[in-house]
C-alpha positions in Angstrom: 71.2 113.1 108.0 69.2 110.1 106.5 67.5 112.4 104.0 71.1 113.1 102.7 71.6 109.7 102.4 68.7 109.4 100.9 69.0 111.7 98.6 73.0 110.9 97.1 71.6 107.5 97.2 69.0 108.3 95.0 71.0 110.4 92.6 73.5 107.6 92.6 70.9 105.5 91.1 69.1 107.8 88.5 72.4 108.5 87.1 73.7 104.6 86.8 70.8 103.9 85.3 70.8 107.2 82.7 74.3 106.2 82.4 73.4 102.4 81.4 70.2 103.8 79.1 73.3 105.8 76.7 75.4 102.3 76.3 72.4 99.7 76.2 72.9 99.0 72.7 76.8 98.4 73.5 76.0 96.5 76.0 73.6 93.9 74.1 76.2 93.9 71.3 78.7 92.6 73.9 76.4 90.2 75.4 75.0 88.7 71.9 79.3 88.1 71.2 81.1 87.7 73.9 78.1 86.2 75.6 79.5 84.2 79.4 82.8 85.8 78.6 81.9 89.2 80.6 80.7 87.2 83.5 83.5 85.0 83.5 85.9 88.2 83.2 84.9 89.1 86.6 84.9 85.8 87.9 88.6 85.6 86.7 89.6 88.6 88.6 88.3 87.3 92.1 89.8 84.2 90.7 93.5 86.1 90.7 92.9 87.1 94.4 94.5 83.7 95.0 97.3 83.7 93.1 97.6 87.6 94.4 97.8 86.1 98.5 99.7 83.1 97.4 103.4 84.2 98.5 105.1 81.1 96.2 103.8 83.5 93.1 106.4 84.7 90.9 107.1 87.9 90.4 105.9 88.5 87.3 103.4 87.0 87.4 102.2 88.7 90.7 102.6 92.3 88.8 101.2 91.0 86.0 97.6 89.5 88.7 98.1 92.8 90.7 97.9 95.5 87.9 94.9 94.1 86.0 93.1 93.7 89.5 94.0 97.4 89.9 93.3 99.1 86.0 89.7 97.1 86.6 88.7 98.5 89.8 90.1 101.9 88.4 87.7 101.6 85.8 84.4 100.3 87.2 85.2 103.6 89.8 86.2 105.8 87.4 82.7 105.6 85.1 80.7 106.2 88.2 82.1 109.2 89.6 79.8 111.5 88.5 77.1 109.2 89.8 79.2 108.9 93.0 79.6 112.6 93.7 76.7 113.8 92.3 78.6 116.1 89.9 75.8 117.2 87.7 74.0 118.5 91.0 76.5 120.2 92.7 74.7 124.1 92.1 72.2 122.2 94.5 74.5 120.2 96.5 76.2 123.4 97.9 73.4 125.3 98.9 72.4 122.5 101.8 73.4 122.9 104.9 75.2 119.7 105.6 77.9 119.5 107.4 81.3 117.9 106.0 81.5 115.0 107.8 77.8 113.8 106.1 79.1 114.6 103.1 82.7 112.8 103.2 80.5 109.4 104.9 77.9 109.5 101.8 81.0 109.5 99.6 82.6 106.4 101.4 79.4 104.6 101.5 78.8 105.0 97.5 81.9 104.3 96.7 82.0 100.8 98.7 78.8 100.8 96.7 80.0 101.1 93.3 83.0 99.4 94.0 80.7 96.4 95.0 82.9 92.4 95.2 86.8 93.9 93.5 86.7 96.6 96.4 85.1 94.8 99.4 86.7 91.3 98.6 90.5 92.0 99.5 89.4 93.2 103.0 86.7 90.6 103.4 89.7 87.9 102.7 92.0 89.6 105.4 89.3 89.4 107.9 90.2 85.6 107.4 93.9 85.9 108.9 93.4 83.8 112.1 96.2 85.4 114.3 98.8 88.6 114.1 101.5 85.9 113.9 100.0 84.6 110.2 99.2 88.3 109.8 103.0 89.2 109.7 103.7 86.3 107.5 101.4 87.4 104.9 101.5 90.8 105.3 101.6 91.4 101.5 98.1 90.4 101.2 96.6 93.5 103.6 99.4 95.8 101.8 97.8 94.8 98.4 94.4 95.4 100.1 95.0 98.6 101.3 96.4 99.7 98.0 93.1 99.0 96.5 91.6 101.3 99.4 94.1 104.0 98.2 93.5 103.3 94.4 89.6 103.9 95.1 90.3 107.2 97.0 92.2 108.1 93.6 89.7 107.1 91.4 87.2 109.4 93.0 89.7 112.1 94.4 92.0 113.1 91.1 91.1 114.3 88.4 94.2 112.7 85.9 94.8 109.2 85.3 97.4 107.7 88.1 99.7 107.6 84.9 102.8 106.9 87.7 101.3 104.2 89.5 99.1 102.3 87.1 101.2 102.6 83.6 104.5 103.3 84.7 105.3 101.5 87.3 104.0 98.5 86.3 106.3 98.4 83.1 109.3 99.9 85.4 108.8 96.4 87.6 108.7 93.8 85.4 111.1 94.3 83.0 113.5 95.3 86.4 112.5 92.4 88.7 114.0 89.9 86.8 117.5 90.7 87.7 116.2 91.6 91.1 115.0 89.5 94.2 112.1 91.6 95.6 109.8 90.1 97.8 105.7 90.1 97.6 106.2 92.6 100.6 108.9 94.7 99.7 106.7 95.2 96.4 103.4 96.1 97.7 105.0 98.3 100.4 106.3 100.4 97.3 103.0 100.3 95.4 101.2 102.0 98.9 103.7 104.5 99.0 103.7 105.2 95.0 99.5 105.6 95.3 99.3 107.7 98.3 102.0 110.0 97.1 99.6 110.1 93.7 97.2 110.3 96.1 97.7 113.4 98.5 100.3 115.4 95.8 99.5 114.6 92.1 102.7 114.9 91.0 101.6 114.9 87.5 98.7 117.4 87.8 101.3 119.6 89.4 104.3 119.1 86.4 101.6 120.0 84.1 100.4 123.1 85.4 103.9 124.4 85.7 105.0 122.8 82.0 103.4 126.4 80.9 105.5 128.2 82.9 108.8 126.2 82.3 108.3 126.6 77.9 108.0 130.6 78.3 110.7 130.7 80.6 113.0 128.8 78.3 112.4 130.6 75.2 113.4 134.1 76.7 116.4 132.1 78.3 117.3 130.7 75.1 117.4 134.0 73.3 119.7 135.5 76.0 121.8 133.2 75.9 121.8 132.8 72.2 123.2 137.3 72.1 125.7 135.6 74.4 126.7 132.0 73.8 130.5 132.4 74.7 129.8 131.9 77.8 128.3 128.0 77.0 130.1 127.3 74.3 133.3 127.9 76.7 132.3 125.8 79.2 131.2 123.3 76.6 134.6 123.4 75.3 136.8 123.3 78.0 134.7 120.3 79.6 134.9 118.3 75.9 138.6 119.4 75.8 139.3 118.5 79.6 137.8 114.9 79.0 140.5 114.5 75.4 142.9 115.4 77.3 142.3 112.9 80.5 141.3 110.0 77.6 144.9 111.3 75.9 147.0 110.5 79.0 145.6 107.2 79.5 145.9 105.9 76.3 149.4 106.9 76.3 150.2 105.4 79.6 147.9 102.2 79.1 147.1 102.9 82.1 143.4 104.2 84.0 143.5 107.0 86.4 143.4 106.2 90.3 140.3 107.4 92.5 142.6 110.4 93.5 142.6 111.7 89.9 139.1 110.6 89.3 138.3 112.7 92.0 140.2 115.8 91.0 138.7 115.3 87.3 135.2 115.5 89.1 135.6 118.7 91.3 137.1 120.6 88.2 134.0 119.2 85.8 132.0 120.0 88.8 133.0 123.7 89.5 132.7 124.3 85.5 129.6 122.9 84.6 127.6 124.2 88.0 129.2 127.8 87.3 126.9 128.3 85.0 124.8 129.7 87.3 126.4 133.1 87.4 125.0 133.9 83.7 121.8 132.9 85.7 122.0 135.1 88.5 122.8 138.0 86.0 120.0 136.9 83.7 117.5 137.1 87.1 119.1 140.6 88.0 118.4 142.1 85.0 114.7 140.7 84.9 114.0 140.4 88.4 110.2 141.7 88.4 108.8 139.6 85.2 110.8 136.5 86.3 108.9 136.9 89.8 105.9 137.0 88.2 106.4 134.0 85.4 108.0 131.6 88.1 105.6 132.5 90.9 107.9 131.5 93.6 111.3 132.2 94.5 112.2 128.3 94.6 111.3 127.8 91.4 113.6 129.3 89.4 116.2 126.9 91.4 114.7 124.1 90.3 115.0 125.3 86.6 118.6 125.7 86.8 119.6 123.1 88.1 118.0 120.4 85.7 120.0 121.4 82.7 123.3 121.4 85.0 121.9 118.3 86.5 121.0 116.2 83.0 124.9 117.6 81.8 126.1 116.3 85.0 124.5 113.2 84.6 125.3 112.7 80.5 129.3 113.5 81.7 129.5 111.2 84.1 127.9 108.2 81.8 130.8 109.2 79.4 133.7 109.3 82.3 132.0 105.9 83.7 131.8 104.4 80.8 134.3 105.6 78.2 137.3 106.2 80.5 136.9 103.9 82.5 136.1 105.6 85.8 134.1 104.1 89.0 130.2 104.0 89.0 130.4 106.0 91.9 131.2 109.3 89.4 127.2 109.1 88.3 126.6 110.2 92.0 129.7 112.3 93.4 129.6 115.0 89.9 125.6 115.3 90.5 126.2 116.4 94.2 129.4 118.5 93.3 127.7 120.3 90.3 125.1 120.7 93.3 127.0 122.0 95.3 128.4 124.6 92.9 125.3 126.0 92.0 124.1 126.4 95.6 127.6 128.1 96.7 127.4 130.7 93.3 123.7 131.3 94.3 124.6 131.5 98.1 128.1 133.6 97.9 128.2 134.6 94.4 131.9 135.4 93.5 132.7 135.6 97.7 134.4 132.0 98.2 132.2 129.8 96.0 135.1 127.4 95.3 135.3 126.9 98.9 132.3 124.4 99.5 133.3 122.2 96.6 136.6 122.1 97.7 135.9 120.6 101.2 133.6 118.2 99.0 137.0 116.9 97.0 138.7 117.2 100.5 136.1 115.1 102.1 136.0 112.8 99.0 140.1 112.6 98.9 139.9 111.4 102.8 137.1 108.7 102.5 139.7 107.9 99.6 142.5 107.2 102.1 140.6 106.0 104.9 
């Protein structure tokens, strides 16, 4: 076991130092400009540990102190990885006989390594909390912490950029937190859950290796529906013509329609737009085998459906919220009816498919009256 240890630790070092022999000259040109500046970068970034456990910090200011701690410990991981796995000896690696456990603790141990002070120093600062009670108080700090923990399990795990957690998000907060009041715990708590679902799922690995899939399935979707585009256009149609007609009556009656009618006007959009999914199901029973194998699994081609029905759904009921009038509430309730729909024509066919979404606008008329 120590000759493993040995060993990753010396191929940890030949390849920093191979790796700092190809950017050398870099390096000196920074030094000879910027000169203290790179030392006082990293003193700046332990510096913003304070302002990170301070709980009087703004907001802003905190995302701002949190995300630049986490895109430079990202970084100083990310360039060592190779040296930190030992990638360019991996023919080698495999043919030991060590067992996983040595292998997983030789990991850890370089990666606390190469992570060095902007890893280790978060957790050497909780070790500092004096009792649970103080603990609970500044429970944002250890959250924050262990997100740094997660972040460096990341950095070595995935192979993509984090793009969710580190570019994203950070944008997504601070332009949103403003006409929010989220506390410093509330916020971390999200962050932790964000990285360890980019941490054990890769949502964005997994969207691109299906994108592929998605592209050739649309372009033999688009040209039958192009030999038959009644069936669309109809629905298309009926709903633009549906909506006139619902903007028509209150114009003339100055008047905007109650949550009974807003309800009705939902279950009829509903039941047109989400049966759609009957050219589907005649589309899949015509091409059953080569859909099989371009979708790969049977819940797949669900998914597909319903996001065009879903992003109509959504479009209609931004223009029934906010052209006619209706209540917010209509961007959720036509979503789950269209839903509903498509699950009832996929479940029943043309056997009582009304019949869910009609207990739905039953349900929703007594909520109504209750």
């Amino acid at each position: 076991m120590s000759h493993y240890f040995k060993l990753r630790g010396q191929i940890y070092y030949f390849e920093l130092k191979r790796m700092l022999a190809s950017v050398i000259q870099l390096v000196s040109f920074l030094m000879m400009i910027l000169y203290l500046a790179i030392p006082a970068s990293i003193l700046t970034a332990l510096v913003s540990l304070s302002v990170i456990a301070d709980m009087q910090t703004p907001p802003e200011q905190r995302i701002l102190y949190q995300w630049g701690y986490f895109i430079l410990l990202y970084l100083l991981l990310r360039i060592q990885k190779t040296a930190i796995l030992a990638q360019s000896y991996q023919p080698y690696m495999a043919s030991l006989l060590i067992p996983a456990r040595h292998r997983y603790t030789a990991t850890f141990l370089l990666t606390l390594a190469a992570g060095n002070i902007p890893l280790l120093a978060p957790l050497f600062l909780v070790t500092f909390i004096p009792d649970w009670q103080t603990f609970i108080h500044q429970l944002h700090f250890p959250l924050f912490a262990l997100s740094a923990i997660v972040l460096a399990w990341i950095s070595i795990k995935n192979k993509g950029v984090p793009w969710l957690s580190l570019c994203l998000a950070p944008v997504l907060l601070y332009f949103t937190i403003k006409h929010y009041d989220i506390s410093a715990v509330t916020l971390n708590t999200g962050v932790l859950a964000l990285l360890l679902l980019e941490a054990v799922f890769d949502p964005l690995r997994f969207i691109g290796k299906q994108t592929w899939r998605m592209q050739q399935y649309w372009q033999i979707r688009w040209i039958a529906i192009m030999k038959n585009p009644t069936n669309l256009t109809g629905r298309i149609y009926f709903c633009a013509l549906f909506l006139g007609l619902v903007a028509y009556v209150q114009y003339k009656m100055a008047l905007g329609a109650n949550g009974f009618i807003q309800i009705l006007v939902c279950w009829v959009l509903a039941l047109v737009i989400g049966s759609y999914q009957f050219d589907n199901e005649r589309f899949y029973r015509k091409h059953p085998h080569y859909l099989a194998g371009l979708l790969n699994q049977h819940r797949s081609r669900y998914l597909i459906d319903m996001l065009p029905a879903m992003v109509i759904a959504v479009l209609t009921g931004s223009v029934i919220t906010f052209g006619l009038n209706f209540s917010v509430g209509m961007l959720v309730l036509l979503p789950l009816g269209v839903l509903l729909t498509i699950v009832s024509v996929t479940k029943f066919y043309r056997n009582f498919f009304i019949l869910p979404s009609l207990f739905y606008a039953l349900f929703l008329f007594y909520l109504k009256m209750a």
